[in-house]
TORMAR-259082 format. One record per residue (C-alpha): x, y, z. Coordinates in pm, 1 decimal, always signed. Each point is the difference from the previous one (the first is absolute). Example, Ala and Ser with C-alpha at 12.3 -4.5 7.8 and 13.67 -1.06 7.14 Angstrom:
BEGIN
<node <+1230.0; -450.0; +780.0>>
<node <+137.0; +344.0; -66.0>>
This chain:
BEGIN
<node <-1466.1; -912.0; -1127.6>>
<node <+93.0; +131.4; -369.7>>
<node <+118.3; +355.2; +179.9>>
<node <+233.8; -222.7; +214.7>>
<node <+146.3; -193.8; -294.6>>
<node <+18.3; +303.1; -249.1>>
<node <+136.7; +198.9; +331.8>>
<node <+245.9; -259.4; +24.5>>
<node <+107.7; +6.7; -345.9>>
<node <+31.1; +285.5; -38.0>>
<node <+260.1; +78.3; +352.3>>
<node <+171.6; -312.1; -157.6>>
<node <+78.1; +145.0; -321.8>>
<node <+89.0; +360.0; +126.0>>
<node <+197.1; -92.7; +272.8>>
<node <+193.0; -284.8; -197.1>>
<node <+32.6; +257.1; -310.6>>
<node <+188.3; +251.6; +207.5>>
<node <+206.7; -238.7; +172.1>>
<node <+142.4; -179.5; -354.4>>
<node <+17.9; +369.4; -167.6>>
<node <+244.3; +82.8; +275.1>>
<node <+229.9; -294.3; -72.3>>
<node <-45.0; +60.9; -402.5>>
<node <+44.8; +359.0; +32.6>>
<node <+283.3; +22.6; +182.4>>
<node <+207.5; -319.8; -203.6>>
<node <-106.9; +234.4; -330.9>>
<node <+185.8; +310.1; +144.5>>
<node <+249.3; -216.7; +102.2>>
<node <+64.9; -136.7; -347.2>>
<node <-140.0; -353.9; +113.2>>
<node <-173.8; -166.8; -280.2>>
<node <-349.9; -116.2; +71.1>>
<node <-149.6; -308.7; -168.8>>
<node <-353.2; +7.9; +123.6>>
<node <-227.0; +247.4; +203.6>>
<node <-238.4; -301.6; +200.5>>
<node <-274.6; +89.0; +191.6>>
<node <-171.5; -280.2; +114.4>>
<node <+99.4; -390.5; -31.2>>
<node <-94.9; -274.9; -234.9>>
<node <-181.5; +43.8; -340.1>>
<node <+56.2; +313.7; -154.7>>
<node <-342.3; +176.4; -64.2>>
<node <+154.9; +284.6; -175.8>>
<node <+341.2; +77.1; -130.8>>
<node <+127.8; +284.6; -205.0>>
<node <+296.0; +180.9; -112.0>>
<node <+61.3; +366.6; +3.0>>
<node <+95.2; +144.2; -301.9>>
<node <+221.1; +243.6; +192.4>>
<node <+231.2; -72.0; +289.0>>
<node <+309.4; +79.8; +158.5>>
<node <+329.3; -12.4; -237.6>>
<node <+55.6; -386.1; +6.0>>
<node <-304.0; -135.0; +134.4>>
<node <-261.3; -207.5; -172.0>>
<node <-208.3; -101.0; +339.5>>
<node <-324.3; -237.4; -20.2>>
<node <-269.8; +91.5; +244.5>>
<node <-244.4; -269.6; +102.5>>
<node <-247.5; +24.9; +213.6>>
<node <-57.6; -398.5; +174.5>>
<node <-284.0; -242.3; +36.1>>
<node <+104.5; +24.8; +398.6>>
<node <+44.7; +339.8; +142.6>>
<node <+152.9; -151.2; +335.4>>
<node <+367.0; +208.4; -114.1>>
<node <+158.3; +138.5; -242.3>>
<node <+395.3; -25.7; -144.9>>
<node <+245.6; +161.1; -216.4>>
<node <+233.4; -188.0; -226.4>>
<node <+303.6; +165.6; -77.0>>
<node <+305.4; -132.1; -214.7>>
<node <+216.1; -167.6; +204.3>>
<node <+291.0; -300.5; -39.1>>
<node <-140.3; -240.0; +317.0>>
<node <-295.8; -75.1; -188.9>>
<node <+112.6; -40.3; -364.1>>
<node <+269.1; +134.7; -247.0>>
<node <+46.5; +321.8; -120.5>>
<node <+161.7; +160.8; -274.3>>
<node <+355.1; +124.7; +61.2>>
<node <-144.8; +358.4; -147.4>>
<node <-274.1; +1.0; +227.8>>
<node <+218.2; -108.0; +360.6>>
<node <+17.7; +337.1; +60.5>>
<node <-418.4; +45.6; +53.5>>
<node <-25.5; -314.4; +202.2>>
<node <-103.2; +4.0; +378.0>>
<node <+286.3; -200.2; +120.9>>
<node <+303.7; +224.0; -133.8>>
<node <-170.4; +338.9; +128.9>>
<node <+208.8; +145.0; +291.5>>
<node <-118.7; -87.7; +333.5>>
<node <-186.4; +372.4; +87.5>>
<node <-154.6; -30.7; -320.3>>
<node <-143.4; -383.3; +115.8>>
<node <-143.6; +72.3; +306.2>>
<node <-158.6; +361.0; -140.2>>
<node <-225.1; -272.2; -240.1>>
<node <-68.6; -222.9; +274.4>>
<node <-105.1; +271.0; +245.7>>
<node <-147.1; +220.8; -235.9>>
<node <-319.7; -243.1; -26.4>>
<node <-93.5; +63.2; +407.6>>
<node <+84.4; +376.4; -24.0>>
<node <-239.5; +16.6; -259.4>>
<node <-277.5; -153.4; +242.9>>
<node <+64.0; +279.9; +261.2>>
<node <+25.5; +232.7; -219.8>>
<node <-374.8; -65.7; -105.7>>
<node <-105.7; +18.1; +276.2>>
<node <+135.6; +337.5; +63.7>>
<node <-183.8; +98.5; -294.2>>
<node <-314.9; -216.9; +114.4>>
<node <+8.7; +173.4; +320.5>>
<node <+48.3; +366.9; -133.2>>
<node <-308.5; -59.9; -217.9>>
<node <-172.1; -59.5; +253.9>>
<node <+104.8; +275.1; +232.4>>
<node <-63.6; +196.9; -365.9>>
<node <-341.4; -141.9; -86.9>>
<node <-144.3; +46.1; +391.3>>
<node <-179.4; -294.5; +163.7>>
<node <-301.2; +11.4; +263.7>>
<node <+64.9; -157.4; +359.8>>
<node <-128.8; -10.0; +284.7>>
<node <+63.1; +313.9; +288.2>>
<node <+239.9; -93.9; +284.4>>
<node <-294.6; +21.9; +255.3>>
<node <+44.7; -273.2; +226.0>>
<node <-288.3; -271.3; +88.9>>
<node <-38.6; -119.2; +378.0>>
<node <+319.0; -251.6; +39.6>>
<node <-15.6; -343.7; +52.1>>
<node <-51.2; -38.2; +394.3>>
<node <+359.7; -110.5; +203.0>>
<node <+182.6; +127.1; -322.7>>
<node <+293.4; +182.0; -38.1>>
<node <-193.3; +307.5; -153.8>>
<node <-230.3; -30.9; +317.7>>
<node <+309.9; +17.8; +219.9>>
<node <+148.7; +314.5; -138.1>>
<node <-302.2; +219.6; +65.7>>
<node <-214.9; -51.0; -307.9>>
<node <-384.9; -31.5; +30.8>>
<node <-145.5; +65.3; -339.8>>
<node <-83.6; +309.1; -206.6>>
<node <+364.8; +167.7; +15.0>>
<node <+124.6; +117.6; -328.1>>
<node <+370.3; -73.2; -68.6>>
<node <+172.5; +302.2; -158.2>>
<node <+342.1; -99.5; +46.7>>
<node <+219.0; -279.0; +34.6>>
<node <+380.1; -156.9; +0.6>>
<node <+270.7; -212.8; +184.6>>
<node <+312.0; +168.9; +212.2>>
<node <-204.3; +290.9; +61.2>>
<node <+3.1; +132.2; -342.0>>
<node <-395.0; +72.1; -103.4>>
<node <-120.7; +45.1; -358.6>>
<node <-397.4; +88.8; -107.8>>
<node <-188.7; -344.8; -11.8>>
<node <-210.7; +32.6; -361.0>>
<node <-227.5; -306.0; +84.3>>
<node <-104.1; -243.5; +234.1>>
<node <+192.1; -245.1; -284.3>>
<node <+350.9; +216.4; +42.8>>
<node <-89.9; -63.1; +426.5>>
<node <-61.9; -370.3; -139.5>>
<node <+356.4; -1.3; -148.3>>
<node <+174.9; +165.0; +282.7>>
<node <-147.4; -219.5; +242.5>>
<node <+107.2; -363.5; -208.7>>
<node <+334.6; +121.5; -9.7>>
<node <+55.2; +118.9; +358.2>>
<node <-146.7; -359.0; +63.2>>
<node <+203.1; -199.0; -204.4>>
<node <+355.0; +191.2; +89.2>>
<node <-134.0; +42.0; +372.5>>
<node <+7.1; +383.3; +23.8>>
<node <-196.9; +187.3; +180.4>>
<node <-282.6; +314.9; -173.1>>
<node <-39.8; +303.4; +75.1>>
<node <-318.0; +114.7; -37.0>>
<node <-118.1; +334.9; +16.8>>
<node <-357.1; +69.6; +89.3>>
<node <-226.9; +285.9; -188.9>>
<node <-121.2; +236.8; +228.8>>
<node <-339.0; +34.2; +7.6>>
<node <-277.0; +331.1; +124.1>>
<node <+333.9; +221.0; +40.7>>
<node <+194.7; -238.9; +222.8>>
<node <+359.3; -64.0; -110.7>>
<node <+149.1; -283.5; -167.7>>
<node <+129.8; -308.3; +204.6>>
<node <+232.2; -262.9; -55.8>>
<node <+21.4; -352.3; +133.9>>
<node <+203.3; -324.0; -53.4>>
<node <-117.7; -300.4; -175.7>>
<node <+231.6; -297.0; +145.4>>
<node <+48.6; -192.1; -307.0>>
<node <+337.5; -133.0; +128.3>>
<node <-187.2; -185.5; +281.7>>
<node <-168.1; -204.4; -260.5>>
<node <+150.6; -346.2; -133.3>>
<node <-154.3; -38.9; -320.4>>
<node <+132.6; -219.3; -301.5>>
<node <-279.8; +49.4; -248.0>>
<node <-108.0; +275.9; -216.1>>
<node <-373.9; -127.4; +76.4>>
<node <-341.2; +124.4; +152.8>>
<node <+63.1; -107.1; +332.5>>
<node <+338.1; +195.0; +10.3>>
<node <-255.4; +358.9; -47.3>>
<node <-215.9; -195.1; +303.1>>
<node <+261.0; +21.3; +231.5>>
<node <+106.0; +338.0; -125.0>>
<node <-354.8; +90.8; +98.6>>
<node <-94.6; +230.3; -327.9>>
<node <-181.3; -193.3; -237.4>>
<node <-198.2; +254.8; -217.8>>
<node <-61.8; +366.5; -46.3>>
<node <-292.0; +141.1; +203.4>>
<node <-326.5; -63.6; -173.0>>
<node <-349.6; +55.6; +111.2>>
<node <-178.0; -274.0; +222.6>>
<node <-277.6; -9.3; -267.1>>
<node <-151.8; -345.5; -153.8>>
<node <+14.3; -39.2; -356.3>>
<node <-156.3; -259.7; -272.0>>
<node <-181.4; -279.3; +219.1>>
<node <-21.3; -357.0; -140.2>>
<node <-333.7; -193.6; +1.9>>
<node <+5.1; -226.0; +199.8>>
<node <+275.1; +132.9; +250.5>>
<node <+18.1; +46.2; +385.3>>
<node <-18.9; +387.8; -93.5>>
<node <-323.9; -48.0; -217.9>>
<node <-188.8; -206.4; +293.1>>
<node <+100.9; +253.1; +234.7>>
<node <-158.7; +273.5; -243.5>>
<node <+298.7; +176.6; -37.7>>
<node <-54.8; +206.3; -318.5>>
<node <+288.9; +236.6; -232.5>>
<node <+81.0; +328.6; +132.3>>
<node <-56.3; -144.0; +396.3>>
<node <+253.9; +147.6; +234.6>>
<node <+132.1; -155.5; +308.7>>
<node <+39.2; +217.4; +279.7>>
<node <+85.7; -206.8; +300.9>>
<node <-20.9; -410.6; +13.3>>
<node <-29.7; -167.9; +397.1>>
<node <+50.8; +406.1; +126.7>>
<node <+320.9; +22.7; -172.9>>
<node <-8.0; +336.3; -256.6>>
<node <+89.4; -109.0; -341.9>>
<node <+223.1; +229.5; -194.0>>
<node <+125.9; -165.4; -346.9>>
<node <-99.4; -283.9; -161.1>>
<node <+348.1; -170.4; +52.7>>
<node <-126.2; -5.2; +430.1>>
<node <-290.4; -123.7; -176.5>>
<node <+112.6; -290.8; -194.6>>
<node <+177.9; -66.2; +322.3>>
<node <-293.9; -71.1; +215.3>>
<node <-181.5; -166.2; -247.8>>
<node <+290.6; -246.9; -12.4>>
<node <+34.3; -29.5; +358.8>>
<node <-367.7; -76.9; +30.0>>
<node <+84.9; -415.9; +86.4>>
<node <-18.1; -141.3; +333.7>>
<node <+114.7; -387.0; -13.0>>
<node <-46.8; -45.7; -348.7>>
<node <-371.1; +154.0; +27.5>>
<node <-101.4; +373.6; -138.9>>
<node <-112.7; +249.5; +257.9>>
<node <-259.1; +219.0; -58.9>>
<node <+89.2; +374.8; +34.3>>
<node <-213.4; +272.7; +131.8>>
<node <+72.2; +274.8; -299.9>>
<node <-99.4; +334.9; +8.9>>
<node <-45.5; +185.9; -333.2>>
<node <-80.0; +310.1; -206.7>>
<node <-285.9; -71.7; -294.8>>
<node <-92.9; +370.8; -171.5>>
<node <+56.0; +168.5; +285.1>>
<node <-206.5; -199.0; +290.7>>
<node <+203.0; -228.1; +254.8>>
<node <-98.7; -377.8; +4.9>>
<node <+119.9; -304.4; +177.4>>
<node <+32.0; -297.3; -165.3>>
<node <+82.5; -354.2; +87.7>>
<node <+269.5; -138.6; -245.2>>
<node <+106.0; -397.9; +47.7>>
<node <+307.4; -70.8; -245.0>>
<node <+108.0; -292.8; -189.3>>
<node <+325.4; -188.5; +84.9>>
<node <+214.9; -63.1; -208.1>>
<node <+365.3; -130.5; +5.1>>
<node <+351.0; +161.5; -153.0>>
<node <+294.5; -122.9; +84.5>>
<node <-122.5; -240.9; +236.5>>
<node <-170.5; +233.2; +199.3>>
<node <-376.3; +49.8; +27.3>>
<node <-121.2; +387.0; -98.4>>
<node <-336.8; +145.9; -20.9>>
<node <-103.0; +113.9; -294.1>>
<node <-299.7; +224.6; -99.3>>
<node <-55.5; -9.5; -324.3>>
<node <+12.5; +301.2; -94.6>>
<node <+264.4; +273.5; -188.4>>
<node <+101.7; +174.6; +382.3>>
<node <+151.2; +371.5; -53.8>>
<node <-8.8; +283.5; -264.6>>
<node <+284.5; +81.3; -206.9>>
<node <+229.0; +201.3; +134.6>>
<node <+76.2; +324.5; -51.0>>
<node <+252.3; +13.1; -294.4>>
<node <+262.4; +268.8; -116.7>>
<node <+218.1; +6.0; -294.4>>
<node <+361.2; -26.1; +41.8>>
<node <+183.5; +131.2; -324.4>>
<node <+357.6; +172.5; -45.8>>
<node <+153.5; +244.5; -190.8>>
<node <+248.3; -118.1; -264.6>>
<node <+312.0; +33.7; +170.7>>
<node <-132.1; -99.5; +375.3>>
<node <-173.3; -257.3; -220.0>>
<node <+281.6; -156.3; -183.7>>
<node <+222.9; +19.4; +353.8>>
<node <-266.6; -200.8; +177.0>>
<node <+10.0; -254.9; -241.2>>
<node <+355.7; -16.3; +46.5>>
<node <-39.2; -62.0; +390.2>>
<node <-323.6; -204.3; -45.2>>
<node <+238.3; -231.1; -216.1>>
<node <+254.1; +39.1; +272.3>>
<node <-162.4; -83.7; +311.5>>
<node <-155.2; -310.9; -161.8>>
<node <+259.6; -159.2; -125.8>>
<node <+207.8; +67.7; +291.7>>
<node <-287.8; -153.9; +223.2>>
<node <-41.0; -279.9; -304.4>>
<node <+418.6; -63.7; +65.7>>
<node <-48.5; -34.3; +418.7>>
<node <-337.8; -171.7; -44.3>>
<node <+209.1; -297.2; -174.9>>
<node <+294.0; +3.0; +239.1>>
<node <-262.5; -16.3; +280.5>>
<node <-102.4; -361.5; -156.8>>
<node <+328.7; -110.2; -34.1>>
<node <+105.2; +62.1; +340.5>>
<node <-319.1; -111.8; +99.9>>
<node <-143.0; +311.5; +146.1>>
<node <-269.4; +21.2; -242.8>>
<node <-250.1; -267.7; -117.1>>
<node <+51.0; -172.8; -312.8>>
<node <-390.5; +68.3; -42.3>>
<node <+113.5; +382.9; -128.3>>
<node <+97.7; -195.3; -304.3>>
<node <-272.0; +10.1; -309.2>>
<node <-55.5; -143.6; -297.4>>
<node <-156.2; +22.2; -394.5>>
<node <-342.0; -91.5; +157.4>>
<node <+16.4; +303.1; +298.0>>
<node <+197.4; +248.3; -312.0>>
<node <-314.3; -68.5; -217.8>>
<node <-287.6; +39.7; +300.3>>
<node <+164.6; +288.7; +84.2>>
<node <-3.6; +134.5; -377.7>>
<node <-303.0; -62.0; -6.7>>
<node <-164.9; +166.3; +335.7>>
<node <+251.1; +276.4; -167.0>>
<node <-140.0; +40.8; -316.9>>
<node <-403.9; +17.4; +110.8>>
<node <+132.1; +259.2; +265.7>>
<node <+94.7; +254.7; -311.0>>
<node <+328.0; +119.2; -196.6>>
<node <+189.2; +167.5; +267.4>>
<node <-30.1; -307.5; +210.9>>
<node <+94.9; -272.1; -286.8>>
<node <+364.5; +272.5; -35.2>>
<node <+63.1; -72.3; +378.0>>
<node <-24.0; -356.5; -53.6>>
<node <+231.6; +9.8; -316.1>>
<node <+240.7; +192.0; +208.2>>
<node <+0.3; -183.7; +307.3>>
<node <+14.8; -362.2; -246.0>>
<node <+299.7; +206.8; -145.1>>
<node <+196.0; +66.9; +299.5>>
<node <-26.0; -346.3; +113.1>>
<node <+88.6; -146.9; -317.3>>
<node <+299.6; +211.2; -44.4>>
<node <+130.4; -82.0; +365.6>>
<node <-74.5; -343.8; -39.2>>
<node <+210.8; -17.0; -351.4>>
<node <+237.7; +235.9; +209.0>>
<node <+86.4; -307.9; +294.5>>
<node <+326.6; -233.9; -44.8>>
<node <-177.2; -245.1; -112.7>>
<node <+232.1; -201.0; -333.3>>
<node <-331.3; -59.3; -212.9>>
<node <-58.4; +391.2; +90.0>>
<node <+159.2; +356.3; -130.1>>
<node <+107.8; -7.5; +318.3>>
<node <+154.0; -253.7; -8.0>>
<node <+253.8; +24.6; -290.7>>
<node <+64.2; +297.4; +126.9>>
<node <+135.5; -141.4; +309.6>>
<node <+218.9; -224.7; -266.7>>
<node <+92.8; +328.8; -138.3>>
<node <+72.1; +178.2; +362.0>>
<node <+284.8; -349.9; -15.5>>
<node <+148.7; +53.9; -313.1>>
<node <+50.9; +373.2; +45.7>>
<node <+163.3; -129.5; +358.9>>
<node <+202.0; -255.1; -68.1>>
<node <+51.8; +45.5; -365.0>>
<node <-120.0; -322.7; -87.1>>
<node <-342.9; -100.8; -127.5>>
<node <-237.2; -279.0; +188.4>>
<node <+156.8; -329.9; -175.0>>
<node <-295.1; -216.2; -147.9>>
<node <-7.1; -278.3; +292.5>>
<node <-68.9; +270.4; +244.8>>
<node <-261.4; +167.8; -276.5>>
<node <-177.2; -313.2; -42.2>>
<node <-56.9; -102.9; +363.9>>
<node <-105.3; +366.6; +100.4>>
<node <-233.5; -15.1; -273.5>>
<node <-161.6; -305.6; +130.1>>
<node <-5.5; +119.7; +364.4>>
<node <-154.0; +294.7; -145.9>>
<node <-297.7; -133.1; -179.7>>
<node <-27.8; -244.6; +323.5>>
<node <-62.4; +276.4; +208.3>>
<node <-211.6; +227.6; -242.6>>
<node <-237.1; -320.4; -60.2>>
<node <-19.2; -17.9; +408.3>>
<node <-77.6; +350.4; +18.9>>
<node <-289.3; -25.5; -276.6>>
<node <-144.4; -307.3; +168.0>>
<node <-11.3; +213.6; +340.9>>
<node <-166.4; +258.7; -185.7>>
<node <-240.6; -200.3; -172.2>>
<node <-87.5; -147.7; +309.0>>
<node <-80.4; +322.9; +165.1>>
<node <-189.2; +102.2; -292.7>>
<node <-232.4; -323.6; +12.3>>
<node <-32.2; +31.0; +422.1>>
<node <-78.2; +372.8; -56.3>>
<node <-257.7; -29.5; -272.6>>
<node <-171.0; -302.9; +105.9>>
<node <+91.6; -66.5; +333.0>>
């Protein structure tokens, strides 16, 4: 619990930092005055001066009581008077380029760290899983294109054009966005004991999928790397314990059907319930060498309103990992398209919900944001960067949407003025404003509520 909060924190701060230094930085090269550096709301914990700034700037930073946002107060005539020798450095008389380089400058700083988020990473190397497949999920998609289990995916892509898949998490993100733009992948097959290579189609574009969820990867048919069909830690007191199932067991065949990977495992296991009632399963394993047969009755439980049978018992060894690391140009240019390819799915992910081909359950919250910070964090440092940089992306897109309470928004007001000449006249400001901050609240409300149904639903 005090990894997720400090996790949390910490994103917060970072995230909000970068965002707020973009607007102040670019107003100071613009010759914008800024009043105060906030990062964070309410009380001000700390608050200090630099000795040395910019020609003409004497900026207060405060960090808040609240670190729910951040602002930047620059000199400007709509919210007080200003001195006719200072007009010149308020925010209201810049020109209108100079205006809308501020406001935007505060999202472009978001992607940009996460360019530099993902290029550390790329830099630093991070351990993943091999793109050796498990056994798909039966009557799945995978299933239906030819795969059985145990094939090693060296290559992948949409339109025909293949590129080397690094890890069975690069497959993973392949696969979630030929689902979620329905495009077909390409797949192309190691070849194995001198045969050749093979390729095959994975249908995604038959699938009609509106969440980014578990059960999306179900239909798909690929749910985990291949991993062997060995049983791990067994609690006391557990199905697998009465059974006298011990660590290190492996499970050759279950009912006369071969086991090959602990995902075809898990499978069975969960498919052990006839009318509500466990099934016991005829299981053949491997103890030190010597063949036994063992009788195994699970436990049902329920998930998601379905009854599963459960062992009790860690099913699978780790899979087989690699490193994926880049050089530091192909690692800074796959930062750069990492960036690229999820804000661009971030941007069709959103008009998908507004046009009502995507659920509004995609939409998360502080609570999912911190348990995912969290899970992040324990996982190691490489992992806790792609969480900063995928928080980044989407909170640079979000500021990015024409929205009036958002950057995006005033620059919409902006995109009018430079138009039609004319600024937004206040009426119109003050009732986009409100519809603004109407809509934002619904939007946090739907996201809180898929954070509470997700967590402890």
């Amino acid at each position: 619990m005090l990894l997720t909060v400090i996790a949390f924190v910490v994103a917060l701060g970072v995230l909000i930092a970068v965002h707020e230094y973009g607007h102040y930085r670019v107003a100071v090269a613009c010759g914008v005055k800024v009043e105060r550096f906030s990062v964070g709301f309410g009380k001000a914990l700390f608050r200090w001066q630099p000795r040395r700034q910019h020609p003409g700037q004497q900026t207060e930073f405060v960090i808040g009581a609240f670190p729910f946002g951040g602002y930047v107060k620059m000199l400007d005539e709509r919210e007080g008077p200003v001195a006719p020798e200072e007009r010149h450095r308020a925010f209201n008389t810049q020109p209108l380029r100079s205006r809308a380089a501020i406001v935007a400058a505060g999202p472009i700083a978001n992607l940009l760290l996460a360019v530099a988020l993902y290029t550390a990473v790329n830099w630093i190397g991070v351990q993943e899983p091999v793109a050796t497949l498990a056994r798909p999920v039966a009557g799945s998609l995978a299933e239906s294109a030819g795969l059985k289990g145990g094939e090693h995916i060296s290559r992948a892509g949409f339109d025909g054009e293949l590129t080397p898949v690094q890890s069975f998490e690069d497959l993973r993100w392949r696969m979630t966005r030929g689902a979620l733009d329905g495009r077909d992948l390409k797949l192309e097959v190691a070849g194995e004991g001198g045969r050749p290579a093979r390729e095959l189609v994975l249908p995604l574009s038959r699938m009609e999928t509106k969440d980014a969820d578990p059960q999306m990867f179900r239909k798909i048919g690929v749910l985990a790397p291949l991993t062997r069909p060995e049983i791990g830690e067994v609690m006391k007191g557990s199905a697998a314990e009465a059974a006298g199932l011990l660590n290190g067991d492996v499970v050759r065949a279950i009912g006369g059907t071969p086991i090959i990977d602990g995902q075809q495992l898990r499978e069975a296991i969960r498919a052990s319930v006839d009318g509500g009632q466990p099934r016991t399963q005829a299981w053949q394993i491997e103890r030190g060498g010597r063949a036994l047969a063992i009788d195994v009755k699970p436990e049902v439980r329920e998930e998601g309103g379905v009854k599963v049978g459960r062992v009790g018992a860690y099913v699978g060894a780790p899979p087989e990992m690699v490193t994926v690391r880049q050089g530091v140009v192909d690692g800074i240019w796959r930062g750069v398209v990492r960036t690229w390819e999820v804000s661009a799915l971030t941007v069709r992910m959103m008009g998908k919900m507004v046009i009502g081909e995507a659920s509004i359950k995609n939409l998360s919250g502080p609570l999912t944001i911190a348990d995912y910070a969290g899970k992040s964090a324990s996982l190691g440092f490489t992992q806790y960067l792609v969480f900063l940089a995928l928080i980044s992306v989407s909170l640079g897109v979000l500021n990015l949407m024409p929205l009036p309470v958002l950057d995006g928004g005033h620059l919409m007001y902006y995109l009018w003025e430079g138009l039609t000449g004319k600024s937004v006249s206040d009426a119109w400001m003050e009732r986009l404003q409100r519809g603004g901050v109407a809509l934002l609240l619904v939007m946090m409300s739907v996201a809180l509520f898929n954070d509470v149904t997700r967590l402890f639903g």
